[in-house]
N, C-alpha and C positions, 0 to 999 in steps of 0.2 A: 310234869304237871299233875301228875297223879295225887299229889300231897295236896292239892284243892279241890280233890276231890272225893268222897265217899261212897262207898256201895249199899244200895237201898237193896235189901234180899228180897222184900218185897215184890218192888218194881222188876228188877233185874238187869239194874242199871245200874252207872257211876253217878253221883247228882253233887250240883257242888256244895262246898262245906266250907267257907271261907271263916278263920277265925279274926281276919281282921278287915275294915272297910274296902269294897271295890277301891277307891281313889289312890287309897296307899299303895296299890301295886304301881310298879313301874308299868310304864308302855310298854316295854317287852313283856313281862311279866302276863299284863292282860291278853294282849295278843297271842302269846302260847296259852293262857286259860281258854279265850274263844277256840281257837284252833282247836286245842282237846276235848271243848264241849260238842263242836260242830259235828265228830267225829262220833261221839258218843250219838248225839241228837238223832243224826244219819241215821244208826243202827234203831232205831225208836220203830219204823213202821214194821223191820223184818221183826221186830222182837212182839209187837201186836200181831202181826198174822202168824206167830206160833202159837200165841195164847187163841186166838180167834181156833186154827186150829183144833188144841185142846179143847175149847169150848164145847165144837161138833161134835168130838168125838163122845164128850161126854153126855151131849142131849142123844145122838143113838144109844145111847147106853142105857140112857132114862126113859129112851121108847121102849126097850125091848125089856125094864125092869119090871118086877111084878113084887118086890118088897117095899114096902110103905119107908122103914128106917132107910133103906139103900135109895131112896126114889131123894127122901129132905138133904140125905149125905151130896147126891149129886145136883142136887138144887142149888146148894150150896154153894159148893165148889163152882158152880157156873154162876154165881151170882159176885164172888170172890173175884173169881177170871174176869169178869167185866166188870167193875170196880179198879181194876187194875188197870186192864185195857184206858179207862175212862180219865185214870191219874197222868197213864203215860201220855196220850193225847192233849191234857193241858202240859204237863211238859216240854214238849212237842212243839206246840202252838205258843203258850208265852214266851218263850224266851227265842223263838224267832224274831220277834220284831230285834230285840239285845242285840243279835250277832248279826242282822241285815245294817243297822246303824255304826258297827263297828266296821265294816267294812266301806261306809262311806267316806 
């Protein structure tokens, strides 16, 4: 199933990349796509509290900074981290309704 699907480096996920219509898969077909999404989807919240993680670590960091460039570097970065955090959540979130309806 992996062949429908792509690696966002970004995210730090698999996300799908279909080059042709949902409909044209077979039923098998879909159903191994859901299965390997659900899979991927799963890993979504462990993969936001490492970023969340990261996050912390880097506002202690920015407490105990006393460089002005080092203070906007780690600003940054924790504004990136949650941005990201914030994509995988609608990922997360949209395509749950998808995979609750395929199971019906």
């Amino acid at each position: 199933m992996k062949e429908y699907f792509k690696e966002d480096k970004r995210l730090g996920i698999l996300l799908p990349a279909f080059s042709t219509e949902w409909d044209t898969f077979s039923e098998e077909t879909q159903y191994g796509i859901l299965l390997h999404w659900e899979k991927i989807r799963g890993s979504i919240p462990d993969r936001i509290a490492d970023l969340e993680d990261l996050i912390n670590r880097k506002q202690a960091a920015l407490n105990d900074e006393a460089d002005f460039k080092q203070s906007c570097k780690l600003n940054s970065d924790i504004a990136e981290l949650a941005s990201i955090i914030n994509d995988l959540w609608l990922w997360y979130r949209t395509h749950q309704d998808v995979t609750a309806k395929a199971h019906m």
